[in-house]
Backbone of each chain as ProteinMPNN parsed JSONL, in Angstrom:
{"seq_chain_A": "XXXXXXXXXXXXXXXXXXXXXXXXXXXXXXXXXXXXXXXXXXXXXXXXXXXXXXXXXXXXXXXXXXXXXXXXXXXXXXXXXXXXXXXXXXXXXXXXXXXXXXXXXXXXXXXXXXXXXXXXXXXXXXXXXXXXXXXXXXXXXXXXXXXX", "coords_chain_A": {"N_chain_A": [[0.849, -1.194, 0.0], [0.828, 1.782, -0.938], [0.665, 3.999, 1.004], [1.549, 3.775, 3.185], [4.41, 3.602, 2.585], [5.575, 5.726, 3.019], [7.07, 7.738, 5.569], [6.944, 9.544, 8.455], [7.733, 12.748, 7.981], [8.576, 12.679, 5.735], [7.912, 14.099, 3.264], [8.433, 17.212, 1.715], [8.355, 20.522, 1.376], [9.708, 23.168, -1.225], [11.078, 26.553, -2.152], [13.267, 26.396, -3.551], [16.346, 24.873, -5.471], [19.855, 24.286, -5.676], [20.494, 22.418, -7.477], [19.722, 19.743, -9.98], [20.809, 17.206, -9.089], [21.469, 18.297, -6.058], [18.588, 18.527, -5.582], [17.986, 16.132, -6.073], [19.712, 14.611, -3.929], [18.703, 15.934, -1.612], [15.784, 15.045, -1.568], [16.786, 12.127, -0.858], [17.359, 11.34, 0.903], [15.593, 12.229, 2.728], [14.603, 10.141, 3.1], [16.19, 8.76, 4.348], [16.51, 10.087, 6.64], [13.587, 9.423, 7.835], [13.974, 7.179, 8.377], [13.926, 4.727, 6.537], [16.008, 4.01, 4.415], [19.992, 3.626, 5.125], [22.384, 5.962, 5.779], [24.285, 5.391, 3.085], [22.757, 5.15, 1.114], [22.195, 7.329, -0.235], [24.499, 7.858, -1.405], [24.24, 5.969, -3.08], [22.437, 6.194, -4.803], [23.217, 9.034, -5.94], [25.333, 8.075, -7.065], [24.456, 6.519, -9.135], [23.165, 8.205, -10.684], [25.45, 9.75, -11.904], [26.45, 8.246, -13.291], [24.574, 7.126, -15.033], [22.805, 9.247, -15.997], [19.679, 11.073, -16.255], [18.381, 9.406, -15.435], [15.596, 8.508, -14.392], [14.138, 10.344, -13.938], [11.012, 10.166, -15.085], [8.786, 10.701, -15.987], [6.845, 13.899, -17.18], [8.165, 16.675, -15.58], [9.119, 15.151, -13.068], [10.577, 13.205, -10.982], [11.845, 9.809, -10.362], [13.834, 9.254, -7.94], [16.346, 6.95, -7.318], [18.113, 3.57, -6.534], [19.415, 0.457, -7.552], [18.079, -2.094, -5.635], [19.268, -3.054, -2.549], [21.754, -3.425, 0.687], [21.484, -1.295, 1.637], [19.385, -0.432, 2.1], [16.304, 0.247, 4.216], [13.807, -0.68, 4.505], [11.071, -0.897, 3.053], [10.253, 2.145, 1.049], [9.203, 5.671, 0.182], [9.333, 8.819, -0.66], [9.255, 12.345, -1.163], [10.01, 15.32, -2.666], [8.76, 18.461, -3.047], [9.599, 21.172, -5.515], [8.941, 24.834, -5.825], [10.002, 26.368, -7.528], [10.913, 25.253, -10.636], [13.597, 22.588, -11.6], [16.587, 21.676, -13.914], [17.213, 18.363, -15.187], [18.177, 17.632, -17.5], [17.131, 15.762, -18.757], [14.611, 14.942, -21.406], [12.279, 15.389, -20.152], [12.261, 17.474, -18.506], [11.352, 20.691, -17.521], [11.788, 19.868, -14.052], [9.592, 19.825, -11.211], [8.589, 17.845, -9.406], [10.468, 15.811, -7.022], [10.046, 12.72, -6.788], [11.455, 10.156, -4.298], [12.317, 6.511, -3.983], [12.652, 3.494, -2.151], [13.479, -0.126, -1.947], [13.535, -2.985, -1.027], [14.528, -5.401, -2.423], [13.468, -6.675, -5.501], [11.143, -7.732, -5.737], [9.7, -6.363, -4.472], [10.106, -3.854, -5.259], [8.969, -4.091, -7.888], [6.512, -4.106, -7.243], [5.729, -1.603, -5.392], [6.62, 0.43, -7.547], [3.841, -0.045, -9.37], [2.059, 0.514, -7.235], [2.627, 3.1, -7.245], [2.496, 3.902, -10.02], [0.122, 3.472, -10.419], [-1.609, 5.82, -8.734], [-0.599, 7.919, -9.551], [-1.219, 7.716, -12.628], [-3.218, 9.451, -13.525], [-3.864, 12.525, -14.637], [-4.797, 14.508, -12.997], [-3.837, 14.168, -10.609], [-1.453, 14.669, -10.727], [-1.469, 17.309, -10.961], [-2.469, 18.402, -9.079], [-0.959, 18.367, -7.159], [1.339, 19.109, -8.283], [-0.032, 21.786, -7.683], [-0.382, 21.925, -4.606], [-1.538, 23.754, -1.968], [-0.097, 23.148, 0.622], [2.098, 20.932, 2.748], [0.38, 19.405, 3.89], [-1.805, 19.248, 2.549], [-0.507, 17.8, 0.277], [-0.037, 15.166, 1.408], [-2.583, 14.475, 1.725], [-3.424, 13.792, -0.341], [-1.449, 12.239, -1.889], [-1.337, 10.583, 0.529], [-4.14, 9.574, 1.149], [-5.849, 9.287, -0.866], [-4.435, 6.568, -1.903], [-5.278, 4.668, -0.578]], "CA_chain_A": [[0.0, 0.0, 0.0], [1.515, 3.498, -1.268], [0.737, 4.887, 2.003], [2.895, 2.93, 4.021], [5.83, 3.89, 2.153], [5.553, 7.728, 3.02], [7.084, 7.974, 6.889], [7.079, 10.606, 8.948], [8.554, 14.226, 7.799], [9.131, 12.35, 4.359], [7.125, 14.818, 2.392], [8.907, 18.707, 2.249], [8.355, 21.543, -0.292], [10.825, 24.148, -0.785], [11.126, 27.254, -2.87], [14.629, 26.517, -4.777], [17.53, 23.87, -5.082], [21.124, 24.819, -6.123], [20.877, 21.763, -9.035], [18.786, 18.855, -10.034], [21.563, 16.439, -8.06], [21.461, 18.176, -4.736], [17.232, 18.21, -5.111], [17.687, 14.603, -5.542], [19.893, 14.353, -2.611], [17.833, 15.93, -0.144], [14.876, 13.943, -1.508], [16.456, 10.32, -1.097], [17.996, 11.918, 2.425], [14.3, 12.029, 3.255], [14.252, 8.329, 3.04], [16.954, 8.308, 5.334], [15.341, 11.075, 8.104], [12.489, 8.795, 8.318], [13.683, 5.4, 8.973], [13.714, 3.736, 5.734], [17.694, 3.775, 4.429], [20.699, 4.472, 5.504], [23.115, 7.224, 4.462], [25.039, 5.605, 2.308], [21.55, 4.537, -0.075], [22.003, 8.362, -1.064], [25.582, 8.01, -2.571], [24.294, 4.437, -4.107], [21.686, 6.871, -5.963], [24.061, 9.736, -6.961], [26.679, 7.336, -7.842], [23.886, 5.822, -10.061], [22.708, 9.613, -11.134], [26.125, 10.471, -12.629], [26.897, 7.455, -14.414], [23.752, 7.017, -15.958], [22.799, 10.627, -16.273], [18.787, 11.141, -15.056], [17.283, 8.085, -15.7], [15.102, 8.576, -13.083], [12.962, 11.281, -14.918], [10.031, 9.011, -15.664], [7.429, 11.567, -16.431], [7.16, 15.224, -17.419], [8.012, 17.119, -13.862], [8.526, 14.022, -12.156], [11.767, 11.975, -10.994], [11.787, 8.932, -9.114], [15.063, 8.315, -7.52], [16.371, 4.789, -6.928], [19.254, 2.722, -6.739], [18.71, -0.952, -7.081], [17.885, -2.763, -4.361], [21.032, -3.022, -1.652], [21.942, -3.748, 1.965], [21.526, -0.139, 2.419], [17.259, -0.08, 2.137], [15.899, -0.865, 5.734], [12.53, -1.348, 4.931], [10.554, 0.032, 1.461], [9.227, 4.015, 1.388], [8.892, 6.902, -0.214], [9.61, 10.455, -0.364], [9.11, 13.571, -2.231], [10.584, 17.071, -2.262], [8.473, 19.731, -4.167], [10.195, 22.491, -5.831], [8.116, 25.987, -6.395], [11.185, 26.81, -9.136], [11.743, 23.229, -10.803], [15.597, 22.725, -12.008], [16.928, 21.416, -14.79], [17.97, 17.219, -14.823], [18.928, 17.027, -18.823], [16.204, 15.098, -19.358], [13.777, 15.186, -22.167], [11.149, 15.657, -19.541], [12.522, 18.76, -17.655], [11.833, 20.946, -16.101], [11.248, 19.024, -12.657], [9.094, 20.298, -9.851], [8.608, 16.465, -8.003], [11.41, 14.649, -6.746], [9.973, 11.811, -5.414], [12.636, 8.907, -3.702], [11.944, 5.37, -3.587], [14.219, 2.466, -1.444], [13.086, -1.311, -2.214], [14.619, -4.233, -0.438], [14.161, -6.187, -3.178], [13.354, -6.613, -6.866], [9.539, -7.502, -6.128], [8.525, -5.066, -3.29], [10.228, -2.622, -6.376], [7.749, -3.747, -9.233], [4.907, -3.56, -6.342], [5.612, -0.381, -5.148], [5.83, 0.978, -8.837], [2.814, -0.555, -9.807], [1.142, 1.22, -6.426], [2.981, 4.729, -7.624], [1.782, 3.982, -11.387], [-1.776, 3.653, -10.676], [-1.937, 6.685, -8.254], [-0.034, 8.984, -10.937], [-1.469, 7.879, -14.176], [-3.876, 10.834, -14.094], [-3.579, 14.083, -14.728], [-5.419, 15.474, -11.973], [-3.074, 14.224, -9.233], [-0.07, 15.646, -10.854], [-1.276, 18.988, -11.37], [-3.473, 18.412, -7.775], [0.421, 17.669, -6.407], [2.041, 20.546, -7.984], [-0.651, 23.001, -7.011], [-0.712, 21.988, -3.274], [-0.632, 25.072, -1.116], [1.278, 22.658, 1.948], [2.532, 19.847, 2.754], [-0.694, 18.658, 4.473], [-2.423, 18.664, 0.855], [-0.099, 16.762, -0.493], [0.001, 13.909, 1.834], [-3.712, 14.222, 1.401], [-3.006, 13.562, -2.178], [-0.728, 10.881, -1.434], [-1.779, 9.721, 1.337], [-5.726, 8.98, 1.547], [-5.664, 8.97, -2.138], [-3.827, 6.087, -2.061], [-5.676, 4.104, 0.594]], "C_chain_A": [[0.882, 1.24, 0.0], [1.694, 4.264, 0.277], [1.53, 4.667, 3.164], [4.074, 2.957, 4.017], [6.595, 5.24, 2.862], [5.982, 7.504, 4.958], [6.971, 9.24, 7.468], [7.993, 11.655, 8.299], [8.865, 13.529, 6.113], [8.213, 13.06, 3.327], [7.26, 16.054, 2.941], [8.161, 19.074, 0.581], [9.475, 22.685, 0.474], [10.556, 25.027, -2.023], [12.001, 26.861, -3.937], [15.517, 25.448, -4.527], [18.286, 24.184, -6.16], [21.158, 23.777, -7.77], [20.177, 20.502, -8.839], [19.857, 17.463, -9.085], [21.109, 16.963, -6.687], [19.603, 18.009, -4.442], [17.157, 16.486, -4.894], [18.519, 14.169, -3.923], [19.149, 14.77, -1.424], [16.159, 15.454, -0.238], [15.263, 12.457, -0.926], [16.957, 10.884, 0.45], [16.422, 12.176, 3.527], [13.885, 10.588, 3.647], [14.956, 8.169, 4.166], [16.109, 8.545, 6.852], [13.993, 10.238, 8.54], [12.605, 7.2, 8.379], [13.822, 4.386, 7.701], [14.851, 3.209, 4.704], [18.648, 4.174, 5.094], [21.884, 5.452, 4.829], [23.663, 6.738, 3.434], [23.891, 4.91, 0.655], [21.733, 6.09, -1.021], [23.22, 8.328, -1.903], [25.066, 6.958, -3.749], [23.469, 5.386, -5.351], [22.536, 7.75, -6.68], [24.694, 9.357, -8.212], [25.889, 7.224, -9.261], [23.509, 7.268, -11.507], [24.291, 10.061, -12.329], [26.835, 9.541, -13.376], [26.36, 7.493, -15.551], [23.055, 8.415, -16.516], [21.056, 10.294, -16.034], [18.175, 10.138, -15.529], [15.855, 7.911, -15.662], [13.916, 9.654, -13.406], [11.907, 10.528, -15.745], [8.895, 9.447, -16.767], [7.529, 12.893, -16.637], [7.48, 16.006, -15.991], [8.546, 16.407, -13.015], [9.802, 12.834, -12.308], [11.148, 11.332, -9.952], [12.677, 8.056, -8.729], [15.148, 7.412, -7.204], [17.711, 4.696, -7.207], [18.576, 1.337, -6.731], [18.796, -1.19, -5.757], [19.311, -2.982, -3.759], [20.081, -3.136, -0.089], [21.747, -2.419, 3.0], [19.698, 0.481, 2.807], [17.069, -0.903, 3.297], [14.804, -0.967, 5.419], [11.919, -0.507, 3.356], [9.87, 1.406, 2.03], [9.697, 4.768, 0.061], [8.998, 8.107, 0.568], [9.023, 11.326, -1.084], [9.623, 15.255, -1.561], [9.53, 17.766, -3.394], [8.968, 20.991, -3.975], [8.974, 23.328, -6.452], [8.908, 26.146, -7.367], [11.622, 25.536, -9.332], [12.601, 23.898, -11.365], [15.263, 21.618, -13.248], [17.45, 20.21, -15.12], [18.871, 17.094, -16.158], [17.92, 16.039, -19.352], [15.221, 15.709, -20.076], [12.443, 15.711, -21.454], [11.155, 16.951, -18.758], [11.325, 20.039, -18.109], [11.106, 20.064, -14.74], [11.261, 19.792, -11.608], [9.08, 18.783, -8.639], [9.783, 16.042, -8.056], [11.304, 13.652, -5.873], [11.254, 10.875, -5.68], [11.63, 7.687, -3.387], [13.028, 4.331, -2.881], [13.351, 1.547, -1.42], [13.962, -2.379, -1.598], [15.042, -4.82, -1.587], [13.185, -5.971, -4.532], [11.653, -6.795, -6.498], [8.673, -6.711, -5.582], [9.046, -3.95, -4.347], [9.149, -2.388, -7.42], [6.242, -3.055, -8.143], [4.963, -2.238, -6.026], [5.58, 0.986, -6.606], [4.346, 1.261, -9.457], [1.993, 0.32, -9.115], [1.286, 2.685, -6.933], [2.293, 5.135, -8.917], [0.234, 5.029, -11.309], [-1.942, 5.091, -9.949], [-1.341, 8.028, -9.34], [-0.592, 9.445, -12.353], [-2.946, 8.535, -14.255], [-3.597, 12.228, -13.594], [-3.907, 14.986, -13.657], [-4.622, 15.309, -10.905], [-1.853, 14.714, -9.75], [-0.514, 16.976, -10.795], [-1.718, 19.425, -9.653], [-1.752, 18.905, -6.572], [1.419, 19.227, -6.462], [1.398, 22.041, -7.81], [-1.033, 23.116, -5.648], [-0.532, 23.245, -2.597], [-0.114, 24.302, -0.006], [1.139, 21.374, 1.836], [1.237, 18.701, 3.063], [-2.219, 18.394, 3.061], [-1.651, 17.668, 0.385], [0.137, 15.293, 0.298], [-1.444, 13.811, 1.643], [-4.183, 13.483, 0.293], [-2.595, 12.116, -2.181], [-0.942, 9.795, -0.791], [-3.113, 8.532, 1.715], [-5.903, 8.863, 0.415], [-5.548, 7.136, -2.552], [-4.065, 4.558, -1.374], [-6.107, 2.659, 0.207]], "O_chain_A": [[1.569, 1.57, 0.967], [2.663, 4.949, 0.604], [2.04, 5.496, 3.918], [4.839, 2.58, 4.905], [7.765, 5.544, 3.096], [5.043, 7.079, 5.632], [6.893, 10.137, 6.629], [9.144, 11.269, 8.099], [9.534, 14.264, 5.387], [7.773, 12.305, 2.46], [6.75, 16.401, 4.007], [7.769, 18.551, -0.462], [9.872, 22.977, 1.602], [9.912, 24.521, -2.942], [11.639, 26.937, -5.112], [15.536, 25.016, -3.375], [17.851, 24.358, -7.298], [21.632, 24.157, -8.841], [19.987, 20.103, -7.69], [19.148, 16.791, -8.336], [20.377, 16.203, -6.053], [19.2, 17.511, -3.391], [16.595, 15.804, -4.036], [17.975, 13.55, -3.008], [18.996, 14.08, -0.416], [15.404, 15.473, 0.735], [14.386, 11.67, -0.571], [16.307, 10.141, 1.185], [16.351, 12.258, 4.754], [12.988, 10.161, 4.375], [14.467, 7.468, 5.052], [15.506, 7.85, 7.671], [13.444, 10.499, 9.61], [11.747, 6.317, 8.415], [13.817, 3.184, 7.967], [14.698, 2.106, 4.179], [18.41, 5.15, 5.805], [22.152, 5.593, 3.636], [23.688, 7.562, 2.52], [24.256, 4.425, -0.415], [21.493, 6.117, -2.228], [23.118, 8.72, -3.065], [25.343, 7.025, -4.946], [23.77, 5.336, -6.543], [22.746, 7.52, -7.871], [24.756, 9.714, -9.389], [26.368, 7.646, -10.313], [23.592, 7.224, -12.734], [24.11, 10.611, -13.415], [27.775, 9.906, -14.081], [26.862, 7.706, -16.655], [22.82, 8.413, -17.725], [20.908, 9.16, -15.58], [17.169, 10.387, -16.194], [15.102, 7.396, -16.489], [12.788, 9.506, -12.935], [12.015, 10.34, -16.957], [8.385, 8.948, -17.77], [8.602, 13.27, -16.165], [6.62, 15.671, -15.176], [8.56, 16.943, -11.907], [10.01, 11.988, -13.178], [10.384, 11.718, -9.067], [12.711, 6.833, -8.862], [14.196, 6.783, -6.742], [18.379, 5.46, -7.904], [17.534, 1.049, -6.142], [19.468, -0.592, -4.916], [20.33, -3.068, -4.444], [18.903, -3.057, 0.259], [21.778, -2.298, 4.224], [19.16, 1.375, 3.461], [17.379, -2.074, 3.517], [14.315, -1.644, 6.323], [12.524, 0.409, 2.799], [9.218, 1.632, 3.049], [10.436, 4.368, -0.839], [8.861, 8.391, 1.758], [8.081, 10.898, -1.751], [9.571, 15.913, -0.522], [9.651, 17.477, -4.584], [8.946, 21.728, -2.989], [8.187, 22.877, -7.284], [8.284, 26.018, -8.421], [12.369, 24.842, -8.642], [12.678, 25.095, -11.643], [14.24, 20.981, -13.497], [18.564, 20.483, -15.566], [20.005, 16.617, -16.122], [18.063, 15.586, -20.488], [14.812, 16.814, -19.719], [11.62, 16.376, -22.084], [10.091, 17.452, -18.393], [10.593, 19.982, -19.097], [9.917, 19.752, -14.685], [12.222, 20.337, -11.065], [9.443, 18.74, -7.464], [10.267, 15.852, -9.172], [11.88, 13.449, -4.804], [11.903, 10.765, -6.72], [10.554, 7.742, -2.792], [14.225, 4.46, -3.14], [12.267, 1.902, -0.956], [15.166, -2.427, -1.85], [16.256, -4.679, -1.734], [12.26, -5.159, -4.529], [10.898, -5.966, -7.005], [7.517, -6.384, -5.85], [8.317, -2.958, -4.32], [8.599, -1.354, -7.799], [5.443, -2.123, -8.231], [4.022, -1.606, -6.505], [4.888, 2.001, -6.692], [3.846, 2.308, -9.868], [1.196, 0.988, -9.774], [0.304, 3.418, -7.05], [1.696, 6.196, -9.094], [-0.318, 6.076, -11.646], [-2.582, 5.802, -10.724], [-2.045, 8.978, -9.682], [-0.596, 10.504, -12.981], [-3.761, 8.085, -15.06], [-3.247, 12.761, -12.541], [-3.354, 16.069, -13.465], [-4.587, 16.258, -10.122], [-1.162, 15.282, -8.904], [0.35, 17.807, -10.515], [-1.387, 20.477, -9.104], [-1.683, 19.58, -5.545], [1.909, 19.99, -5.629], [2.0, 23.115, -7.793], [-1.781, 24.017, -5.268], [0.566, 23.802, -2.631], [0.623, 25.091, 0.587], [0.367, 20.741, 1.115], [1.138, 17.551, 2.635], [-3.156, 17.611, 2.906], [-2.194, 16.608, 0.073], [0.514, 14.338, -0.381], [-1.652, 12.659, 1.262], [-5.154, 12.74, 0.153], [-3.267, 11.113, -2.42], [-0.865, 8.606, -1.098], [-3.162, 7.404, 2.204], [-6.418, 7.746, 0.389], [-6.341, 6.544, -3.284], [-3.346, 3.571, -1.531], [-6.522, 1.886, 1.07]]}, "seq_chain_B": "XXXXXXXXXXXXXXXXXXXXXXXXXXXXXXXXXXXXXXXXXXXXXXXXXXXXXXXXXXXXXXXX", "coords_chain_B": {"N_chain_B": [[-6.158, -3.541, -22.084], [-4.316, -4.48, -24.433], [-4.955, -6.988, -25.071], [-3.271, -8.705, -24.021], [-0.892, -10.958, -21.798], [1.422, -10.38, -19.623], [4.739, -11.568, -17.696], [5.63, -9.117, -15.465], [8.903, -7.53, -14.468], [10.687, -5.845, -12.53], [14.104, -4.89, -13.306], [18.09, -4.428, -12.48], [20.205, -2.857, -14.446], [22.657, -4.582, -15.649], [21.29, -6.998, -14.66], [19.39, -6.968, -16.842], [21.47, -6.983, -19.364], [22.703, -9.741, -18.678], [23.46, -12.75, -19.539], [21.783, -14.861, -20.684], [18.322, -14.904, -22.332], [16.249, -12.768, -20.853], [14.098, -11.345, -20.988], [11.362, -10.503, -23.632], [10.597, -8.07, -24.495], [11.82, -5.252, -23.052], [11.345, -2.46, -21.109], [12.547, 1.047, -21.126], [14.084, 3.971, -19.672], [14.51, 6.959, -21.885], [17.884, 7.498, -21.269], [18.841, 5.417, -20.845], [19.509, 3.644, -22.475], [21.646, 3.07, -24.546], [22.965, 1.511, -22.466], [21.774, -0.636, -22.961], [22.318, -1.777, -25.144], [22.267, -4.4, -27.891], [21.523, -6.325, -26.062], [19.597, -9.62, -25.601], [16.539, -8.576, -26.428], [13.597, -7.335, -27.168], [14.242, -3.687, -26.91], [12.298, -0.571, -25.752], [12.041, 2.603, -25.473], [10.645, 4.592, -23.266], [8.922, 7.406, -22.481], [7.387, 9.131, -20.666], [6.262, 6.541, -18.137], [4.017, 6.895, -16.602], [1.808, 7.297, -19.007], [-0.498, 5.666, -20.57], [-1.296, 5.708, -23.307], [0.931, 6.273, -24.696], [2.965, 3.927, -23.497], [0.726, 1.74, -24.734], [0.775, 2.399, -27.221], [3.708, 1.986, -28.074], [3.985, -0.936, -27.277], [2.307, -2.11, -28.847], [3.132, -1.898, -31.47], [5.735, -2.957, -31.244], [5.173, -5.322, -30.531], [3.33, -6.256, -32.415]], "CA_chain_B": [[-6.162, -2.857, -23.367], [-3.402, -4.921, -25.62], [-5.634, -8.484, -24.618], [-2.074, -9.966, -23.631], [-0.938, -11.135, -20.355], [2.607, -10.417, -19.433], [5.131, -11.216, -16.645], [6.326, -8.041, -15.552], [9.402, -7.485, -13.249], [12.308, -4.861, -12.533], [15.796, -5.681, -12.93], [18.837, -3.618, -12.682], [20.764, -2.756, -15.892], [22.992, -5.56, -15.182], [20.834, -8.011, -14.548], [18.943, -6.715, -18.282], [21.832, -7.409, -20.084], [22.655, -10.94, -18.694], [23.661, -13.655, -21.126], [20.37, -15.397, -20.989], [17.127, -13.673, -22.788], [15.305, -12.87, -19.859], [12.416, -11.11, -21.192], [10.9, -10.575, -24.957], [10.503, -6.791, -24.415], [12.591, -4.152, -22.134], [11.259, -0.27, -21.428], [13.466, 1.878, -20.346], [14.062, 5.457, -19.945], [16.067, 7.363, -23.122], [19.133, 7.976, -21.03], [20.278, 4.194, -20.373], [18.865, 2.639, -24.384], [23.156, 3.064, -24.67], [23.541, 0.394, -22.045], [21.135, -1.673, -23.407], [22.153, -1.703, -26.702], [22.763, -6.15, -28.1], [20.813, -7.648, -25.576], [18.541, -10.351, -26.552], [15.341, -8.112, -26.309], [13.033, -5.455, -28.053], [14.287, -2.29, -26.118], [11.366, -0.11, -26.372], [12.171, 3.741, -24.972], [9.36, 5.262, -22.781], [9.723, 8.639, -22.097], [6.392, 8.867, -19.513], [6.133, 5.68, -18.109], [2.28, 7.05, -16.904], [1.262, 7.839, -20.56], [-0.615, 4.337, -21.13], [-1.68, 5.886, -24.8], [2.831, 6.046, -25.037], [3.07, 2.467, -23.586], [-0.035, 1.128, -25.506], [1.289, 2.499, -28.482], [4.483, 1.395, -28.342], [3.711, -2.336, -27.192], [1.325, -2.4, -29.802], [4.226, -1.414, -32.532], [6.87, -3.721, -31.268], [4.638, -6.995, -30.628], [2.458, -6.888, -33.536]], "C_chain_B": [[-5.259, -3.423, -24.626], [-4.219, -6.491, -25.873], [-4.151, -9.375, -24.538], [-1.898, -9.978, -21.797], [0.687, -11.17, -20.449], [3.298, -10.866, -17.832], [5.791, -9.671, -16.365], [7.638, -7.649, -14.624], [10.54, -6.174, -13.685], [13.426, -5.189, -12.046], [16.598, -4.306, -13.43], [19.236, -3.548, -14.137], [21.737, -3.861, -16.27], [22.196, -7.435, -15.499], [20.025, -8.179, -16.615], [20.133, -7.369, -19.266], [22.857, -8.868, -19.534], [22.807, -11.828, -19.623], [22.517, -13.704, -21.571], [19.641, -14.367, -21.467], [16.423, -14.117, -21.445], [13.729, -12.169, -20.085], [11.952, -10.55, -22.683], [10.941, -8.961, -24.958], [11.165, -6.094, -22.995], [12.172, -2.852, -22.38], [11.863, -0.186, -20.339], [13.431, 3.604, -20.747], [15.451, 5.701, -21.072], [17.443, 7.113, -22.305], [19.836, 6.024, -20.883], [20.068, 3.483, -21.681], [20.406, 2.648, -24.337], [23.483, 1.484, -24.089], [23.177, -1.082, -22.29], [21.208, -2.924, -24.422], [22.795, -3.513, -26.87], [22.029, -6.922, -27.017], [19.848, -8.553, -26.148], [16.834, -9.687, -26.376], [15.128, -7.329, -27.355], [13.368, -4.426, -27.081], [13.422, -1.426, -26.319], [11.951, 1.555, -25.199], [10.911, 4.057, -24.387], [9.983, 6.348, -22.202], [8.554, 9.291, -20.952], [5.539, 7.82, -19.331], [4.753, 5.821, -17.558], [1.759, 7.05, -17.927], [0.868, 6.038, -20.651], [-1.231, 4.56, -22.466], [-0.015, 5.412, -25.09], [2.951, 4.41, -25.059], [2.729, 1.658, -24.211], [0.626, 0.818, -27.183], [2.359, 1.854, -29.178], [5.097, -0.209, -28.128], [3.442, -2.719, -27.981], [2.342, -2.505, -30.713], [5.079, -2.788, -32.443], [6.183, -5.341, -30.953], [3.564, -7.638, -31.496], [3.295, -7.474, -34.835]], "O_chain_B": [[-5.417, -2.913, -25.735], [-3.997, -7.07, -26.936], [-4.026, -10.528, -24.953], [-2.469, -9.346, -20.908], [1.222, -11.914, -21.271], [2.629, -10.618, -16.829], [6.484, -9.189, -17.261], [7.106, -7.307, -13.569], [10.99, -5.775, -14.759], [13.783, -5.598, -10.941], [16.234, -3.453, -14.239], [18.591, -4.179, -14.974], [21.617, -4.136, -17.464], [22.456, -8.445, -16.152], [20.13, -9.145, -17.37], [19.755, -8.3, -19.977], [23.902, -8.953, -20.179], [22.185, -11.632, -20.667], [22.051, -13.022, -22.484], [19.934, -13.187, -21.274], [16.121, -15.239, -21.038], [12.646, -12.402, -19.549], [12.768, -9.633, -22.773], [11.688, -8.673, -25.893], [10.866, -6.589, -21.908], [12.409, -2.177, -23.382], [11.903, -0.755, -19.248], [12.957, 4.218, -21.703], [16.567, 5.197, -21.202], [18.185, 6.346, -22.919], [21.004, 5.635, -20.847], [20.766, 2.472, -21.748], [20.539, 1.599, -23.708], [23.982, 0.553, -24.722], [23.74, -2.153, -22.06], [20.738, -4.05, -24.583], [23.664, -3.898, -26.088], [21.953, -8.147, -27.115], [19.287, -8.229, -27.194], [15.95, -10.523, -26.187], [15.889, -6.801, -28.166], [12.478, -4.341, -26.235], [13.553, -1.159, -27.514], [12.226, 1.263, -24.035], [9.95, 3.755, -25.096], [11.073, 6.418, -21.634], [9.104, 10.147, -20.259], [4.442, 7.739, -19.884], [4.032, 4.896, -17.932], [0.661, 6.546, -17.69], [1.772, 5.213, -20.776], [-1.778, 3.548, -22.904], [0.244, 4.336, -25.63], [3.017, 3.706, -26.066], [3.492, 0.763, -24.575], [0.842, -0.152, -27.91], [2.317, 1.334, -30.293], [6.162, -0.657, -28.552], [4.016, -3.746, -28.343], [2.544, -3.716, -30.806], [5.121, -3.59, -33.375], [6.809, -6.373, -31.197], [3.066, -8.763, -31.503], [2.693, -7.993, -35.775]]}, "name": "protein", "num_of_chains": 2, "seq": "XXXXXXXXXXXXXXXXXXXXXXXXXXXXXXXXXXXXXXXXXXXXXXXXXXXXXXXXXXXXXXXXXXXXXXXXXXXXXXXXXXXXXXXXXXXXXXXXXXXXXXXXXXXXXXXXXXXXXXXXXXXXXXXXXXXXXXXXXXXXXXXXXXXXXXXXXXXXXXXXXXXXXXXXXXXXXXXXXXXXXXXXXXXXXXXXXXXXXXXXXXXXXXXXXXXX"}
């Protein structure tokens, strides 16, 4: 269940971020702050970020960091940072206001938790619902009971 | 909407290009189609993996 993923404080917004890397870092660093990797799941993503260049840009607006599965995911979740000024990843899909983070133990709690992110995404009204939240407490609304 | 039934799973990039054919079709995002490139699959690019008109479309293309 989507909503299960989302821990405590793991859902910020912010005005601005210095570059589409450090938004992803203090998105998957959300994963951390709430219990669900540990620090070094955010280099496993960078690392992954500057090999592969944004992968991770799934949808117009809309990354969803990851590393594969590792020893460094304590338990599966979710994140998200929203930017009021989205940045720039290089991807065909830019500019990006969401940066959600995902951490998967494992290859099948990954397709499942996709699958749960899919279905809640694939309409239009919760992306635009998402990036027109006025606070945080909309968008877990969004997310959260949405999702139920 | 395609009337097929697929397995579906996620594997690293790694695991994708593996000796063995592990799966008849691969989507992936533009930026890694490079690492892809000789495996035993259809590589199919998706560029919004929500868009199920994109997906439809391009399932439809590569398995008819």
């Amino acid at each position: 269940m989507l909503s299960s993923y989302f821990g405590a404080g793991s859902i910020v917004t912010q005005d601005t971020s210095p570059s589409f890397a450090d938004a992803v870092s203090q998105s998957v660093l959300l994963l951390v702050e709430s219990g669900k990797a540990q620090l070094s799941y955010v280099d496993e993503v960078l690392e992954s970020l500057k090999a592969l260049g944004p992968y991770f840009v799934i949808a117009p607006g809309l990354a969803l960091a990851h590393a594969k599965p590792s020893n460094a995911v304590l338990a599966p979740g979710m994140s998200l940072l929203r930017l009021a000024e989205p940045v720039i990843s290089g991807s065909a899909n830019d500019p990006v206001s969401l940066i959600f983070s995902m951490c998967s133990p494992n290859a099948s709690e990954h397709i499942e938790m996709l699958g749960d992110f899919g279905r809640l995404m694939s309409t239009d009204e919760v992306m635009n619902n998402l990036l027109n939240a006025s606070a945080v407490s909309v968008i877990e609304d969004i997310l959260l009971k949405k999702a139920l | 909407m395609l009337g097929i039934e697929a397995e579906v799973r996620a594997v690293s990039i790694e695991e994708a290009r593996g000796a063995d054919k592990m799966a008849q079709v691969v989507l992936a995002t533009p930026e890694i189609l490079d690492q892809l490139a000789g495996i035993p699959a259809e590589v199919i690019a998706i560029n919004n993996i929500f868009d199920l008109g994109e997906l439809g479309e391009k399932l439809k293309a590569t398995l008819s």
